[in-house]
MOPAC internal coordinates of N, CA, C and O (Angstrom, degrees):
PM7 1SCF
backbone

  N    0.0000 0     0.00 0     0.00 0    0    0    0
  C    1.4538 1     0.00 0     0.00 0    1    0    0
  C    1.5211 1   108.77 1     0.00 0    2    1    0
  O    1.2310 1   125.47 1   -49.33 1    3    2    1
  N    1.4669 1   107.09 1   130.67 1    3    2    1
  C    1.3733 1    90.50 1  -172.44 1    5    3    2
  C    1.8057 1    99.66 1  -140.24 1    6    5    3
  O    1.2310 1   121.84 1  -172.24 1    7    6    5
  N    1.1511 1   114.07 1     7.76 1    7    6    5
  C    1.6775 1   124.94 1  -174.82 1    9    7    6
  C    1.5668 1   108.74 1  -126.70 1   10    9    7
  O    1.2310 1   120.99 1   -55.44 1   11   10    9
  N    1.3629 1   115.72 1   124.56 1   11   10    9
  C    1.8196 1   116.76 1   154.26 1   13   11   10
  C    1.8988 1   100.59 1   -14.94 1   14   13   11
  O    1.2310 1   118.88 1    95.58 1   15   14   13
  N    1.1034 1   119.74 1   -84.42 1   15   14   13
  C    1.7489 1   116.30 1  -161.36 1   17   15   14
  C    1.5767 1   113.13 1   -46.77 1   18   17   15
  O    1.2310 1   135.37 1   165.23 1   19   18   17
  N    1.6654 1    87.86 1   -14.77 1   19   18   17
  C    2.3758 1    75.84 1  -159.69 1   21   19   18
  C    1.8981 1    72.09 1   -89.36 1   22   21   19
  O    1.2310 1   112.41 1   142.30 1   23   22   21
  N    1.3465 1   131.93 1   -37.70 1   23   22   21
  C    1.3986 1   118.61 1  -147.72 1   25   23   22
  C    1.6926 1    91.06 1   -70.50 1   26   25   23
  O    1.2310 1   125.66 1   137.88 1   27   26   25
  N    1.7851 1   106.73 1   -42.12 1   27   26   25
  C    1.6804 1   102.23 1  -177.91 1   29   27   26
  C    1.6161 1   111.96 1   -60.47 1   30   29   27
  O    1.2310 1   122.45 1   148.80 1   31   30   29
  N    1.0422 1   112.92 1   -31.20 1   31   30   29
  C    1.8206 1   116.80 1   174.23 1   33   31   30
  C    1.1692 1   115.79 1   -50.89 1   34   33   31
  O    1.2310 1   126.00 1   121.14 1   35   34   33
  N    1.2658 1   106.08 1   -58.86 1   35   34   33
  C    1.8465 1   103.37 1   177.13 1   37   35   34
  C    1.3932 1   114.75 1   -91.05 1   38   37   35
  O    1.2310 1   107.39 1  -166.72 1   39   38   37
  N    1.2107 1   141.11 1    13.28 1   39   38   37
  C    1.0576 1   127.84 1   139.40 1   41   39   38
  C    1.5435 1   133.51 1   -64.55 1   42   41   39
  O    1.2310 1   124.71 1   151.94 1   43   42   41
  N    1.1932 1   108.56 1   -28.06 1   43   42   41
  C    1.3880 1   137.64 1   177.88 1   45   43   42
  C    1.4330 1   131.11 1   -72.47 1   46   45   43
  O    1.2310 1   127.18 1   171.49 1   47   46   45
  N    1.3789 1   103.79 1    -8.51 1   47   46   45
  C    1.4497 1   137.35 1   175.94 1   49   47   46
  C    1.5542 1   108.99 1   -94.75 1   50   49   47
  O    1.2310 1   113.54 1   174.30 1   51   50   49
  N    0.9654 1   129.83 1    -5.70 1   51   50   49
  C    1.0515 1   139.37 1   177.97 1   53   51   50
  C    1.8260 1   115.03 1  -104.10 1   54   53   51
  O    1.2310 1   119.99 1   -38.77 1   55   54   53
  N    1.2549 1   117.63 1   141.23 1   55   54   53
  C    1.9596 1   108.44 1  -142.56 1   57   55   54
  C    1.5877 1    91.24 1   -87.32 1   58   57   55
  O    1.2310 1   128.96 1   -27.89 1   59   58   57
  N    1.1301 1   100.34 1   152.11 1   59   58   57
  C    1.4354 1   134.29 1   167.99 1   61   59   58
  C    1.1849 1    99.92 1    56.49 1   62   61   59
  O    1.2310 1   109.03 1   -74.82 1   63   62   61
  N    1.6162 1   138.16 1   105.18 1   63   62   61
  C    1.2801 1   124.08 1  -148.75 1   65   63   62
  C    1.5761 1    93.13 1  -178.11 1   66   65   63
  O    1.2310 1   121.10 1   -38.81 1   67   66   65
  N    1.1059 1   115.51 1   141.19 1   67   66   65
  C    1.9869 1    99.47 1   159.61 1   69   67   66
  C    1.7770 1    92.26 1  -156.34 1   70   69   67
  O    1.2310 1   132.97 1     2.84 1   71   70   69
  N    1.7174 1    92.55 1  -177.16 1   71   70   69
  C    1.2539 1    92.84 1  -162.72 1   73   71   70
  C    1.6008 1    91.15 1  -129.11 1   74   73   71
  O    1.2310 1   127.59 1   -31.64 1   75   74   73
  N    1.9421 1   102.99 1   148.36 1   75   74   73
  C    1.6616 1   101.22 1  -168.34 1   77   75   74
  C    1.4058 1   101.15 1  -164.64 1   78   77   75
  O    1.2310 1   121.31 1   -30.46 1   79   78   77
  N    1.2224 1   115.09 1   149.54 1   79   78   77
  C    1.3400 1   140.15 1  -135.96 1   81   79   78
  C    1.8234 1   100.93 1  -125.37 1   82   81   79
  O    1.2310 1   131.86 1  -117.28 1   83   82   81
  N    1.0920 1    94.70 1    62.72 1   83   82   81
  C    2.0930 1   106.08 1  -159.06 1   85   83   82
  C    1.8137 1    86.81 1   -67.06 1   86   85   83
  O    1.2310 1   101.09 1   139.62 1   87   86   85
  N    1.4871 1   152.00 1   -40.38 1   87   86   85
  C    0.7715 1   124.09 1  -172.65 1   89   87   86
  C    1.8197 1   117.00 1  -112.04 1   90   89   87
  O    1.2310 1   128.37 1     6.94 1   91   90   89
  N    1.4205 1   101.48 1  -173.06 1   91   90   89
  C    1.5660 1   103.02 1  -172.83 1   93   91   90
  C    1.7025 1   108.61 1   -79.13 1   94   93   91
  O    1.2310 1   129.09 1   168.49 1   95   94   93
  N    0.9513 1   100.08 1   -11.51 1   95   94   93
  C    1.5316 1   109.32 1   163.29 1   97   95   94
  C    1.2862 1   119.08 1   -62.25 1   98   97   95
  O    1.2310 1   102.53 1  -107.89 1   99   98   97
  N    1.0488 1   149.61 1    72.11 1   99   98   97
  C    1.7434 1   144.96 1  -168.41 1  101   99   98
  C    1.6701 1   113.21 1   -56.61 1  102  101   99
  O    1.2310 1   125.46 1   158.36 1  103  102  101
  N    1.7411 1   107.12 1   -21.64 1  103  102  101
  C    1.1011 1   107.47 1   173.07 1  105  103  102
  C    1.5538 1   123.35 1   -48.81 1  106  105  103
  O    1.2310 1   119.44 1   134.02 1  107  106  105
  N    1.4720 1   118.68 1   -45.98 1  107  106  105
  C    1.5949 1   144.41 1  -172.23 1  109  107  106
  C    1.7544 1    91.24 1   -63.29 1  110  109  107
  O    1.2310 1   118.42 1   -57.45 1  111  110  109
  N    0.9830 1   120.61 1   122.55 1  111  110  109
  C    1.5914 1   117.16 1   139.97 1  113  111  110
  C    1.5374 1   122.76 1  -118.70 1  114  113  111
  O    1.2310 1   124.81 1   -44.32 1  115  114  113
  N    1.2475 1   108.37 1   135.68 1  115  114  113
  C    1.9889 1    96.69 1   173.78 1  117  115  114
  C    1.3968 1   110.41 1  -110.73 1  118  117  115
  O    1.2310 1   125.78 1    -3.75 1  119  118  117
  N    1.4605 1   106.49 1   176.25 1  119  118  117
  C    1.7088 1   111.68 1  -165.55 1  121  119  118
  C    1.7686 1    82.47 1  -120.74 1  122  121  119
  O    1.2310 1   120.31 1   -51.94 1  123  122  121
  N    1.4460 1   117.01 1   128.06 1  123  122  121
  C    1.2337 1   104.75 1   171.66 1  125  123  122
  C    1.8678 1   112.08 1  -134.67 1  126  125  123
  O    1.2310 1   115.54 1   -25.48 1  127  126  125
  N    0.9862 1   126.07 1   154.52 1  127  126  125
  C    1.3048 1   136.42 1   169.94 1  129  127  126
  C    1.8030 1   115.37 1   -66.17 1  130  129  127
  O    1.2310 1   125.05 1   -62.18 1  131  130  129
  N    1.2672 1   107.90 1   117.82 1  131  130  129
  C    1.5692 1   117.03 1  -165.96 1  133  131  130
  C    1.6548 1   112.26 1   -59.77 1  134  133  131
  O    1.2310 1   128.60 1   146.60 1  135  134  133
  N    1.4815 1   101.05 1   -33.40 1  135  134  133
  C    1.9209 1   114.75 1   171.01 1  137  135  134
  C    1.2138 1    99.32 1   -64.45 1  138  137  135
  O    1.2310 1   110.85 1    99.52 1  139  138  137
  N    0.9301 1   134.81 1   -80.48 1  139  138  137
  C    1.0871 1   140.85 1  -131.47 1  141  139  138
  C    1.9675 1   133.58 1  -116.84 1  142  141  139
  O    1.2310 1   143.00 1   174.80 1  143  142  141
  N    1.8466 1    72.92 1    -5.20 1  143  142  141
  C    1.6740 1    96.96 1  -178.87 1  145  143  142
  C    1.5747 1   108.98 1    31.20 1  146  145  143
  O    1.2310 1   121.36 1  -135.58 1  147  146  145
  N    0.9544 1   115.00 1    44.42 1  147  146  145
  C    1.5124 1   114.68 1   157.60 1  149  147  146
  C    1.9806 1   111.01 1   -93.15 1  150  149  147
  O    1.2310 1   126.44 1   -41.30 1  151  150  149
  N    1.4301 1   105.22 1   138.70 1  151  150  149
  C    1.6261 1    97.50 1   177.72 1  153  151  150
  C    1.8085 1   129.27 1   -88.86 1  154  153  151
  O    1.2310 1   121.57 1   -47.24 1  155  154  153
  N    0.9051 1   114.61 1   132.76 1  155  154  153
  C    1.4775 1   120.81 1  -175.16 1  157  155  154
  C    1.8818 1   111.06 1   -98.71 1  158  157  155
  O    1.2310 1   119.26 1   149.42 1  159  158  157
  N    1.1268 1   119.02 1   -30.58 1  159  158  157
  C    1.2635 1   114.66 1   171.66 1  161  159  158
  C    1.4280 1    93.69 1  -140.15 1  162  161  159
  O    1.2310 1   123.36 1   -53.73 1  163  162  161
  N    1.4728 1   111.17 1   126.27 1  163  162  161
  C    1.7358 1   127.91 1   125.27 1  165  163  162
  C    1.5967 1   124.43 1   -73.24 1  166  165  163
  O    1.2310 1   132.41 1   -73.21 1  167  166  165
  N    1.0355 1    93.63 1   106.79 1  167  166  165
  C    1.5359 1   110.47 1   179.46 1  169  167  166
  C    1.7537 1   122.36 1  -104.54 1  170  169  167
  O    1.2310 1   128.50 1   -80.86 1  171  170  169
  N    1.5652 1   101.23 1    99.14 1  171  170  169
  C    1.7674 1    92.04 1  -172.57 1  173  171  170
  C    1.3572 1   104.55 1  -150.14 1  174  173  171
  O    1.2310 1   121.65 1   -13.75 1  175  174  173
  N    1.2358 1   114.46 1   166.25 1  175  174  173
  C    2.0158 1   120.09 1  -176.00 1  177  175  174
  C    1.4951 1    88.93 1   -76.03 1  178  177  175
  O    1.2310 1   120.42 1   -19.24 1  179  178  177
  N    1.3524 1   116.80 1   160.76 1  179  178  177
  C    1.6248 1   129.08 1   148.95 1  181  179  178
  C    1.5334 1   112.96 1  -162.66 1  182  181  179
  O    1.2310 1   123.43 1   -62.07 1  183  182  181
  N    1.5488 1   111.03 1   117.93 1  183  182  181
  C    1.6661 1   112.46 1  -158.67 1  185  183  182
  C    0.9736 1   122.66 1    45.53 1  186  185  183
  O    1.2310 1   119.53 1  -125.09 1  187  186  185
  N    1.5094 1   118.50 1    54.91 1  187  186  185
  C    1.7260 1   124.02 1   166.26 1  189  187  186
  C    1.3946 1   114.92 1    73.12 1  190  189  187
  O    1.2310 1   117.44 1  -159.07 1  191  190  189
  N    1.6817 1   122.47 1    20.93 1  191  190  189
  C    1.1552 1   131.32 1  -152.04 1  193  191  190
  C    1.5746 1   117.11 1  -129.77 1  194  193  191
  O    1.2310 1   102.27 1   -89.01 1  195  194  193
  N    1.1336 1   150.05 1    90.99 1  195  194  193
  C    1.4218 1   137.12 1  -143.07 1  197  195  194
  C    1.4370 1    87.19 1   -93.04 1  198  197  195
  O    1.2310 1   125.74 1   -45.11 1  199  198  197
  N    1.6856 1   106.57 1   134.89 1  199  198  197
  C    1.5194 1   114.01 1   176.61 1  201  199  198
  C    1.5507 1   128.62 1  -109.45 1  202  201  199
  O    1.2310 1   102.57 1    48.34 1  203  202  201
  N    1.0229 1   149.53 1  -131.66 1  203  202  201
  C    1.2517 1   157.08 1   169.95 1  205  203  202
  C    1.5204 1   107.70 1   169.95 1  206  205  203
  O    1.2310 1   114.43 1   -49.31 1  207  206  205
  N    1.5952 1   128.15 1   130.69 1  207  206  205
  C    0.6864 1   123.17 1   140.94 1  209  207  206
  C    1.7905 1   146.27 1  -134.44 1  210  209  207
  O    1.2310 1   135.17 1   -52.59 1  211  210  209
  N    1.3577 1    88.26 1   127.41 1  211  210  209
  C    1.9011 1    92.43 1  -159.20 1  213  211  210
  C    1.3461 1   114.06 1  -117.54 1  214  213  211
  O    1.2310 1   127.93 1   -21.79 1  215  214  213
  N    1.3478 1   102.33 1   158.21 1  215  214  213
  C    1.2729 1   129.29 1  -173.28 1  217  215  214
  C    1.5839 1   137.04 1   -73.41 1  218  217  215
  O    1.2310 1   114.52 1  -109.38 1  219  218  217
  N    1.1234 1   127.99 1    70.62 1  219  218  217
  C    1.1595 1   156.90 1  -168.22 1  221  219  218
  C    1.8526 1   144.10 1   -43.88 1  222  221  219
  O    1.2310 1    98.76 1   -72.22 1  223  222  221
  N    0.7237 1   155.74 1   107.78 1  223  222  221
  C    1.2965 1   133.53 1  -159.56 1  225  223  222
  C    1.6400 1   111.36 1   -81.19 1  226  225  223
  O    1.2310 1   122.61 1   -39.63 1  227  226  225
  N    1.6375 1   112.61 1   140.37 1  227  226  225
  C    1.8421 1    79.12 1  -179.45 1  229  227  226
  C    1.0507 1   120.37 1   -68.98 1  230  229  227
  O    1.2310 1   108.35 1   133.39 1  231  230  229
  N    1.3812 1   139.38 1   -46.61 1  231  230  229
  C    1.1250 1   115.76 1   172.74 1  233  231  230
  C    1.5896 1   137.68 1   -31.64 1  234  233  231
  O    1.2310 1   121.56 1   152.54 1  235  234  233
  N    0.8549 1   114.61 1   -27.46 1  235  234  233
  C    1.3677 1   123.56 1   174.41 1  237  235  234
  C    1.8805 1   124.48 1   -81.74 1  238  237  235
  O    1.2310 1   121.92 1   141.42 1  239  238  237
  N    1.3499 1   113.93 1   -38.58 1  239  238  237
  C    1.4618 1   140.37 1  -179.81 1  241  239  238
  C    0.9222 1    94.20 1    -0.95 1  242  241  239
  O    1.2310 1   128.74 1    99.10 1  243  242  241
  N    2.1065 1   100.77 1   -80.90 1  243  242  241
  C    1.4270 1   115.88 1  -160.25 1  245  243  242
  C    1.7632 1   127.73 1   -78.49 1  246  245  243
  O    1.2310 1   134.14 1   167.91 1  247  246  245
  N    1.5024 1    90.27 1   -12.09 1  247  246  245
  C    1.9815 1    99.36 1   161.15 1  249  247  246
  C    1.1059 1    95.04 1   -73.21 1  250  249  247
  O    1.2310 1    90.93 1  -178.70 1  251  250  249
  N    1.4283 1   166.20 1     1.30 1  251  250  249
  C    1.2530 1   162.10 1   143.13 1  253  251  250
  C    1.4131 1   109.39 1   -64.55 1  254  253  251
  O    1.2310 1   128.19 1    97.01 1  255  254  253
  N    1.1528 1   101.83 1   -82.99 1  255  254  253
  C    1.8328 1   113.12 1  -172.04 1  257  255  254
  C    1.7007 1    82.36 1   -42.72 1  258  257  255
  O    1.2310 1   104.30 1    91.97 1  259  258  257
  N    1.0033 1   146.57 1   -88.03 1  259  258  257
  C    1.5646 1   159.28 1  -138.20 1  261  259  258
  C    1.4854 1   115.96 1   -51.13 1  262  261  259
  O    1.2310 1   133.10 1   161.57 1  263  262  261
  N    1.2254 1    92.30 1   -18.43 1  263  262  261
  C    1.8038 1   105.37 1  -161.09 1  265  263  262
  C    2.0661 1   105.67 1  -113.72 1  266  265  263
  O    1.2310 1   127.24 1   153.52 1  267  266  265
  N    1.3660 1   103.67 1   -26.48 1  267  266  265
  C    1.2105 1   121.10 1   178.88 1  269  267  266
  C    1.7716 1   119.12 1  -120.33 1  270  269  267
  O    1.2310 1   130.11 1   -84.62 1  271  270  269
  N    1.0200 1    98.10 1    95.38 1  271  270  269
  C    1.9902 1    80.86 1   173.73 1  273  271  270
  C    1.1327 1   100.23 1   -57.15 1  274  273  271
  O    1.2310 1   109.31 1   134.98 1  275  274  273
  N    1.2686 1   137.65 1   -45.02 1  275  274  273
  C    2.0004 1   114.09 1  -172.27 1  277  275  274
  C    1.6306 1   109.48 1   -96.74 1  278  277  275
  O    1.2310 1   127.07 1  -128.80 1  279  278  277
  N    1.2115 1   104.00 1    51.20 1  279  278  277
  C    1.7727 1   110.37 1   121.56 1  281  279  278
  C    1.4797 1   114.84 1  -152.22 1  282  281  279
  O    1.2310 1   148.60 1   -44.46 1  283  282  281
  N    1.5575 1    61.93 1   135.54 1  283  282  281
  C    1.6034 1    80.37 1   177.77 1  285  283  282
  C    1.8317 1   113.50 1  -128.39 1  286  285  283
  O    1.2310 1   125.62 1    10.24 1  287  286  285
  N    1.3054 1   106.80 1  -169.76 1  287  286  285
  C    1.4645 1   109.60 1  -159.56 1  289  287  286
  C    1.2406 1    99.52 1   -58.62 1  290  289  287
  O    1.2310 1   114.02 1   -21.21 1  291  290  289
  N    1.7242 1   128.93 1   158.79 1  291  290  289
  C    1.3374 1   132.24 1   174.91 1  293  291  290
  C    1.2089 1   117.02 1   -60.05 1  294  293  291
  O    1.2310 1   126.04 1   -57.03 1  295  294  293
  N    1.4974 1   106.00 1   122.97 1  295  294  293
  C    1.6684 1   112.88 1   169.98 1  297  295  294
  C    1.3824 1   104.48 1   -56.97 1  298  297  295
  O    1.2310 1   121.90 1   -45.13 1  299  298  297
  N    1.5008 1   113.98 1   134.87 1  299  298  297
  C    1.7255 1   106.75 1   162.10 1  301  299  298
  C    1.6330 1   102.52 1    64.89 1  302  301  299
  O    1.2310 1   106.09 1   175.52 1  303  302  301
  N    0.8436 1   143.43 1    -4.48 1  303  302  301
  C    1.5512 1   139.82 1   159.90 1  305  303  302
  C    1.2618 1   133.53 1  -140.27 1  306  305  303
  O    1.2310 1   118.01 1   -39.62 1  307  306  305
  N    1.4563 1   121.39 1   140.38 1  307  306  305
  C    1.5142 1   131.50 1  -176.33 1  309  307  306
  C    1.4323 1   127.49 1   -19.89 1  310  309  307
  O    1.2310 1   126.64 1   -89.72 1  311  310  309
  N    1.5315 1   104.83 1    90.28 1  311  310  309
  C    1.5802 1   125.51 1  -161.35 1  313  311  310
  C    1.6818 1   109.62 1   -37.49 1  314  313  311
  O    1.2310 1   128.68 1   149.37 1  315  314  313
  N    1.6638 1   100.88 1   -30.63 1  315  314  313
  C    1.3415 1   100.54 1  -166.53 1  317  315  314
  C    1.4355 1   120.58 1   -92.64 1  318  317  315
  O    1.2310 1   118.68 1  -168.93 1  319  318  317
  N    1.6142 1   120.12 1    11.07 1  319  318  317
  C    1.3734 1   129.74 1  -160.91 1  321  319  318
  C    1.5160 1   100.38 1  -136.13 1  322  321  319
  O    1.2310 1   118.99 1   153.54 1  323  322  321
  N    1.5208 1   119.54 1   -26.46 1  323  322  321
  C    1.6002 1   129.01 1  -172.80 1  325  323  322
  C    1.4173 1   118.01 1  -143.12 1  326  325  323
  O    1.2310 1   120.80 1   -49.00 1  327  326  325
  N    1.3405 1   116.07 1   131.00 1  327  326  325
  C    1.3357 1   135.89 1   146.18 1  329  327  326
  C    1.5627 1   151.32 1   -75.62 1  330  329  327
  O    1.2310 1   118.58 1   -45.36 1  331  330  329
  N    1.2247 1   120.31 1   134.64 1  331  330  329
  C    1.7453 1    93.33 1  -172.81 1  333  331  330
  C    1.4313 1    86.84 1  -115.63 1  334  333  331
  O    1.2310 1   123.30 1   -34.81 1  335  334  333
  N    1.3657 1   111.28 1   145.19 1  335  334  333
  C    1.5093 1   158.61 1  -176.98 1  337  335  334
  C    1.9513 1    96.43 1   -86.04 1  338  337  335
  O    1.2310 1   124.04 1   -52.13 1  339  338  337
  N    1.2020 1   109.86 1   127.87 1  339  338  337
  C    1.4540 1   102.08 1   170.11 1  341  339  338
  C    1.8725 1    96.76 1  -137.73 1  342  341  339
  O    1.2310 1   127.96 1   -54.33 1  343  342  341
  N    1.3110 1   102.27 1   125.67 1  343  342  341
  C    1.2759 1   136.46 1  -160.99 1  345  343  342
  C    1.5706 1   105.41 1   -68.14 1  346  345  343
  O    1.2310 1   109.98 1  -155.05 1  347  346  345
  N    1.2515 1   136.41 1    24.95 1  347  346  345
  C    1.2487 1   156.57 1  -160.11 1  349  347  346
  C    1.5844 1   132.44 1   -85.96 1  350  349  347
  O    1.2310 1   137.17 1   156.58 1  351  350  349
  N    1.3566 1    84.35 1   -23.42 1  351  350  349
  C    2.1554 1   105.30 1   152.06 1  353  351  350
  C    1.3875 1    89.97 1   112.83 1  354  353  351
  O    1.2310 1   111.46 1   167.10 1  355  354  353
  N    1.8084 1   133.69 1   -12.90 1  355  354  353
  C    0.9532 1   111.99 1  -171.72 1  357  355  354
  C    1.4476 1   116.35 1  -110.45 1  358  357  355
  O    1.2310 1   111.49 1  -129.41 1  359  358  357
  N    1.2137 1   133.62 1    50.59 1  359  358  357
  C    1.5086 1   158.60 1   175.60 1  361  359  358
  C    1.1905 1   111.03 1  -124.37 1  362  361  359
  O    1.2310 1   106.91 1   -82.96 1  363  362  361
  N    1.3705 1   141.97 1    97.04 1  363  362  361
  C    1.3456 1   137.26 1  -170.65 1  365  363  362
  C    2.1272 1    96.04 1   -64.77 1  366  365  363
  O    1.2310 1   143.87 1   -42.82 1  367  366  365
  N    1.5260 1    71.23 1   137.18 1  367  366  365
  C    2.0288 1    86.27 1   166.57 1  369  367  366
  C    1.2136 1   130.72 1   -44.06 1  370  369  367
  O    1.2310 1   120.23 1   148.24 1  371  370  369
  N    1.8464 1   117.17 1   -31.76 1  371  370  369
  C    1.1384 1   120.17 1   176.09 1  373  371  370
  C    1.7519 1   113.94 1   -69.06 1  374  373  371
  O    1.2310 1   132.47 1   123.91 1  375  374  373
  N    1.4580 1    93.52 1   -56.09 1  375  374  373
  C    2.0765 1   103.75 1   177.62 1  377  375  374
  C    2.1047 1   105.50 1   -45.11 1  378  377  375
  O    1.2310 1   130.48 1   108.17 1  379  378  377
  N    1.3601 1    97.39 1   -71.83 1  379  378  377
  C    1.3549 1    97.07 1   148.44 1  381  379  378
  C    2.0002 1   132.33 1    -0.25 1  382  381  379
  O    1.2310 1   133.21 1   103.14 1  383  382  381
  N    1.3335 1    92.07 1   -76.86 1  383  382  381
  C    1.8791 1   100.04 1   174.26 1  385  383  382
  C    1.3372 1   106.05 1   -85.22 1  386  385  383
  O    1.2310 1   119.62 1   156.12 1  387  386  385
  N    1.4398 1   118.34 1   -23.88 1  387  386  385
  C    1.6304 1   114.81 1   170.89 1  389  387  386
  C    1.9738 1   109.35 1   -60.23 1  390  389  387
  O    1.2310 1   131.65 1   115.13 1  391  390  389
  N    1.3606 1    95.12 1   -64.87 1  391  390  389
  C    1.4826 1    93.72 1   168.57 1  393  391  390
  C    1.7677 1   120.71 1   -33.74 1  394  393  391
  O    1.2310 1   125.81 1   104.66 1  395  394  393
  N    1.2623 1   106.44 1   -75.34 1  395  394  393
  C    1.6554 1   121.58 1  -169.55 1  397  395  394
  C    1.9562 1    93.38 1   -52.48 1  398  397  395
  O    1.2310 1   116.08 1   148.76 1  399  398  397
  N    1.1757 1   125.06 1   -31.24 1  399  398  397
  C    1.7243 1   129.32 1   172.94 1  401  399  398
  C    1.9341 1   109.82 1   -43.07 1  402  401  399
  O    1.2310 1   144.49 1   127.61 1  403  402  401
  N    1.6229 1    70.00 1   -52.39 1  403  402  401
  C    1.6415 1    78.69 1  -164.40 1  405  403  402
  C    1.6862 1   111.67 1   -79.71 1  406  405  403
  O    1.2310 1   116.59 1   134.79 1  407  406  405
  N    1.2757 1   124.09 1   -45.21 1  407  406  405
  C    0.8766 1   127.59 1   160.28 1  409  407  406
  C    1.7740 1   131.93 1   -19.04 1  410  409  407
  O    1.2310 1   132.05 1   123.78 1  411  410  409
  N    1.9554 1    94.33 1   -56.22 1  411  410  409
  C    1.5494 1   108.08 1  -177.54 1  413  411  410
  C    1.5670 1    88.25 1   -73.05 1  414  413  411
  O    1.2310 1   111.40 1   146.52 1  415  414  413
  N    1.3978 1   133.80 1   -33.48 1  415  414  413
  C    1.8669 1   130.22 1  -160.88 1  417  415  414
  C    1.6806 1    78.53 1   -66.51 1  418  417  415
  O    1.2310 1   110.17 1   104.64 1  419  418  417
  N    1.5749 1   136.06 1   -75.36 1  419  418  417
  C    1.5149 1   133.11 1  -130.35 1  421  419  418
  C    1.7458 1    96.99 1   -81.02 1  422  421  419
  O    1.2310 1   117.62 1   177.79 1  423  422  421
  N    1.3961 1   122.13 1    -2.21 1  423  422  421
  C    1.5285 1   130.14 1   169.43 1  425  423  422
  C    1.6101 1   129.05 1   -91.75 1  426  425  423
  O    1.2310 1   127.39 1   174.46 1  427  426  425
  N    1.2049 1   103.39 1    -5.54 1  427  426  425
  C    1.3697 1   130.14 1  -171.98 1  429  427  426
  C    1.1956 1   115.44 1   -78.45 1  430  429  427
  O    1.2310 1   120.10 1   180.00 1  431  430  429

């Protein structure tokens, strides 16, 4: 995945789910849960850079940050619960949908 639409596409594949544009920024999109409207992916450009940001277990955070230089702590959200994903080719696709998995599981 390497574009905002393919990352909003497959998020969207995932059940009961929609996608929404909470600020005046149109750039930002989030992936949110229809119960419970809590968000599982922030999805937005920053410096020419398509990002992701998901929701994490702590235990896990820093096997993230550690394993990937492009993620790092959540932009704009609680360093110790979220990560942002930077869309940069060097995150294989699978770790990638593993992340955004877990994310929609710890939003549920």
């Amino acid at each position: 995945m390497k574009t905002k639409a393919e990352l909003i596409a497959y998020c969207l594949t995932y059940p009961d789910v929609y996608e929404d544009y909470p600020f005046r920024d149109h750039q930002w999109a989030v992936i949110r849960h229809r119960k419970n409207k809590k968000v599982f992916a922030w999805i937005y450009e920053r410096d020419g850079i398509v990002c992701i940001n998901l929701k994490c277990d702590p235990e896990w955070v820093e096997f993230w940050r550690k394993a990937f230089s492009s993620v790092l702590p959540g932009y704009h959200l609680n360093k110790k619960y979220w990560n942002t994903v930077l869309l940069d080719g060097t995150v294989p696709k699978a770790d990638i949908c593993r992340m955004i998995g877990e994310s929609f599981d710890l939003t549920t």
